[in-house]
C-alpha positions in Angstrom: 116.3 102.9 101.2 117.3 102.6 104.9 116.2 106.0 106.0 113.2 108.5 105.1 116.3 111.2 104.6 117.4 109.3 101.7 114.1 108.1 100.5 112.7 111.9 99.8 116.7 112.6 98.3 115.8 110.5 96.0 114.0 112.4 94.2 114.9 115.7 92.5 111.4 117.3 91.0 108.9 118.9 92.9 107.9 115.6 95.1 111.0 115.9 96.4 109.7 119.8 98.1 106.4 118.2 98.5 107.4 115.3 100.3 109.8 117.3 102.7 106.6 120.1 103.5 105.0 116.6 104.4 107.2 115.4 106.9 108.1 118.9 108.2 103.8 119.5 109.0 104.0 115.7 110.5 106.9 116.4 113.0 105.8 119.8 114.0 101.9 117.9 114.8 103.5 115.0 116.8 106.7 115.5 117.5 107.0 112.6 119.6 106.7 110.2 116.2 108.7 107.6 115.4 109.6 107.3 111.4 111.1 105.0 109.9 111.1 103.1 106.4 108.6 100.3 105.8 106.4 99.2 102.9 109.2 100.6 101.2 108.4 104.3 102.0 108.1 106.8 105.3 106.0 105.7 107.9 105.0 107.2 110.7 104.3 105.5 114.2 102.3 107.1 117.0 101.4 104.1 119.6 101.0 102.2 116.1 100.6 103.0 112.9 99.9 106.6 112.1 100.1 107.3 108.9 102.2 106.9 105.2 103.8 109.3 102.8 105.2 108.3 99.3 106.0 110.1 96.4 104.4 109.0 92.9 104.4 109.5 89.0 102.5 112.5 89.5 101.9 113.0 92.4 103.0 112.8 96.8 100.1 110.3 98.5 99.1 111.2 101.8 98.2 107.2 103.7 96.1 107.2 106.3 92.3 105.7 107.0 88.9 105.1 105.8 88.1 106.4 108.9 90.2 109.5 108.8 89.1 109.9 104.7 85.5 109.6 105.5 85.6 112.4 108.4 87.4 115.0 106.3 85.4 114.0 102.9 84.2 117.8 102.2 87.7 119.3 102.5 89.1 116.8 100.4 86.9 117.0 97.4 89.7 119.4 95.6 91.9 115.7 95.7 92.0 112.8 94.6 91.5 110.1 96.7 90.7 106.2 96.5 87.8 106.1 99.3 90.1 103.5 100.9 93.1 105.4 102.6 95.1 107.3 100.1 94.6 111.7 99.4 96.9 112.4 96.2 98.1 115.7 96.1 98.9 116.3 92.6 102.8 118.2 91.6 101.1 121.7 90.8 99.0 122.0 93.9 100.3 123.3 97.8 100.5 121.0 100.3 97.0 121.8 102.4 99.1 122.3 105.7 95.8 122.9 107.9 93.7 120.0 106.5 97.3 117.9 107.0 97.4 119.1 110.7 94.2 118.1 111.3 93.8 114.9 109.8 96.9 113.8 111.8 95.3 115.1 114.8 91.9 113.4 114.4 94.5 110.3 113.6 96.2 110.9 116.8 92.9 111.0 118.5 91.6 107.9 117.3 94.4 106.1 118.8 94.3 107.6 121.9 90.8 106.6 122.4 91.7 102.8 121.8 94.5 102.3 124.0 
């Protein structure tokens, strides 16, 4: 893949809608981002790494951080997650579009405080 266009084109099921809800919510939080492919799948870079988005088996992962996991640990409980970095959003549910916002915006906020 050389571009996150043709990455989420790739697919044709319902990661393919998931994945594009995904980036839309990340553009519209930080529109000044920078994406591009790497690790084989969208990446998003605010000042540094931001955050991931991939789409799986069965399901879209949302990458981000411990840190960021560990903050929003009571809204996630209706996901999966792997306590390291990783929400799952299975096929059949919505894309959370508030939690998303503001888990990029606590992201955004952490990095602002370090540089």
């Amino acid at each position: 893949m050389n571009n996150v266009d043709e990455y989420i084109e790739s697919f044709s099921d319902k990661r393919k809608d998931l994945l594009k809800q995904l980036r839309q919510i990340i553009k519209e939080t930080i529109p000044e981002v920078e994406e591009k492919i790497s690790w084989g799948v969208p990446t998003y870079y605010y000042h540094g790494y931001l955050l991931q988005i991939a789409g799986n088996k069965n399901h879209v992962g949302f990458y981000t951080t411990p840190t960021t996991l560990a903050y929003f640990k009571d809204e996630l409980k209706d996901y999966k997650t792997n306590g390291k970095n990783t929400m799952q959003i299975s096929l059949h549910q919505e894309i959370p579009t508030q939690l998303i916002k503001k888990m990029i915006l606590f992201r955004i906020k952490k990095i602002r405080s370090n540089v």
